[in-house]
Steps between C-alpha positions, in 0.01 A plus 500: 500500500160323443672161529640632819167592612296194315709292771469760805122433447482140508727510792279701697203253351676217729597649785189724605285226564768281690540810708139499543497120581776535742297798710189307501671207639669743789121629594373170499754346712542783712150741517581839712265364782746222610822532672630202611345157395677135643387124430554146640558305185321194395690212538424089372714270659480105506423292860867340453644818533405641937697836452343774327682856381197761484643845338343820592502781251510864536441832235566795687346780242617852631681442892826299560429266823702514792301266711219219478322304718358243312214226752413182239276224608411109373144460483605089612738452667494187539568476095773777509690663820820760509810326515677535845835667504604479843302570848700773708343650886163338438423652163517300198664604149380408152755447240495781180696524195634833447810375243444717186144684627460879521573482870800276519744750607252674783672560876191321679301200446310308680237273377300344861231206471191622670294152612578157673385395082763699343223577258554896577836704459639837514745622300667857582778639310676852554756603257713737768422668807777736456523874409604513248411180384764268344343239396205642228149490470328307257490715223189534243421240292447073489628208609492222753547577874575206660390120511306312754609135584214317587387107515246262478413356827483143575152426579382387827850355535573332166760528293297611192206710435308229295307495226225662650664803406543481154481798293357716849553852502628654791541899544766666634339888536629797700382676790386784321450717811837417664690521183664846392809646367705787564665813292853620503386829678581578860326464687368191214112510465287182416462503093130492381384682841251759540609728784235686712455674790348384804340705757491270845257617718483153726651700803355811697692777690439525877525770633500428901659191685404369852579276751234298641586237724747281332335605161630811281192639316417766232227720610553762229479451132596730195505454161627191334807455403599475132799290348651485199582240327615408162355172355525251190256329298658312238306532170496164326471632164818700563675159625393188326573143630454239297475122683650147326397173506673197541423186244605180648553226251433091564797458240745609279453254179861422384664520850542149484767475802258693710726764581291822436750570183458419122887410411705209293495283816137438448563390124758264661259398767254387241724318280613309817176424522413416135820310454625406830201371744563834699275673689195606424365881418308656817099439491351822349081554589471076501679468169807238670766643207358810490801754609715315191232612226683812396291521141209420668338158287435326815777287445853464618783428234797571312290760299494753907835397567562652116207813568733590798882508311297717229342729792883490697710536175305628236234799621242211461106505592492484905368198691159472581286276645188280338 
């Protein structure tokens, strides 16, 4: 019996404090003051490369969502605009990912590009207008929620964006007074909303109409008239919305063919070079063989055409510039 218990003990020695870990992590992720919390991610992408996949995350803590409505902005864009889907009546439609996000099986979609820039687009989803619903909300908990497909812009007409840009930051942010989700009740309410009663007292009662002329006039007043009505203000420390950025890179040292991807054709492409008077790498900030230094000595030889079959192949170091 007192092995038995010796070992009982030191279980319990363990597995208290990863309970204890575990519960801190849930309060720190999660505090009881937030209920829903969704971020653009940060994204780093190289110039070669003019289509860019942004994903947006959501945690919804306590409340499944039925409905979202999500308005995102570029801060340029003439760096990075929303992808056109189609144009349909006069209103044009941004293109959205939705395979494999929280939302992808919602009734309703729509995502609508807001400016003659395309820097500004609005996104509304709505799981099922039905009652009862067949398609489900969103139910507690994390994941991504869809994908925006944006692009770098040619600038004032050209075909790149130029060097100019190199290593730029550019902020894709939402709307944060436009933007607001929706629970599974009916009817839904906005998550993270403070409800409160308004008393409207913009109007007065009259009490006595007349005709004068071609004029119909009041000429007896009574009390004013008091409305009703039920409005939000969204608490931002019950919804949080966190913004990304958007890194763009001059080059991608080892993409020697220039094709925004680090693969075995650019270890061909060098030794075609090396070997075979082939072409050379792609120019990389001035240095003319730059894009072919994958081990980054400021040279270009066997020994990156090598670094890149060990990178490929073998879990190697990844390629980086000087």
């Amino acid at each position: 019996m007192a092995t038995k218990w010796r070992f009982l003990t030191l279980a319990l020695v363990f597995i208290l404090p990863l309970g204890v870990t575990l519960l801190s992590k849930d309060v720190a992720t999660a505090p009881n003051s937030v209920e829903l919390i969704c971020q653009i991610d940060s994204v780093s992408t190289a110039l070669a490369n003019h289509t860019l996949v942004i994903p947006v995350y959501m945690t919804n803590i306590y409340d499944s969502v039925s409905g979202f409505e999500l308005w995102i902005n570029s801060d340029y864009p003439d760096w990075i605009k929303f992808k056109v889907d189609h144009e349909a009546g006069g209103v044009i439609y941004g293109k959205v990912d939705t395979v494999g996000g929280l939302c992808g099986g919602f009734k309703y979609l729509e995502a609508r590009i807001l400016d003659p820039l395309h820097g500004t687009i609005k996104v509304t989803g709505l799981c099922d207008p039905d009652s009862p619903r067949v398609v489900k909300p969103i139910r507690p908990g994390s994941g991504l929620l869809l994908k925006l497909i944006c692009q770098t812009n040619p600038l004032y007409g050209d075909t790149t964006l130029g060097d100019s840009l190199c290593d730029s930051v550019n902020v894709v942010k939402f709307v944060r007074s436009e933007t607001r989700f929706s629970d599974a009740s009916f009817p839904p309410e906005l998550i993270g909303c403070n409800y409160y009663l308004h008393i409207d007292t913009v109007y007065s009662n009259c009490l006595n109409w007349v005709v004068i002329g071609p004029d119909t006039v009041c000429t007896s007043w009574g009390d004013t008239t008091y409305v009703e009505r039920w409005r939000c203000s969204i608490d931002s420390t019950k919804r949080v919305l966190l913004d990304g950025k958007t890194v763009f890179s001059c080059c991608q040292c080892g993409d020697a063919n220039s094709d925004a991807a680090i693969d075995i054709s650019d270890a061909v492409y060098l030794i075609q070079f090396i070997f075979a008077g082939g072409p050379a790498p792609g120019a990389c900030r001035g240095s003319f063989y730059g894009m072919g230094d994958a081990n980054g000595d400021a040279a270009v030889d066997i020994s990156d055409a090598v670094y890149l079959i060990q990178y490929i192949f073998a879990g190697g170091p990844t390629p980086h510039c000087p």
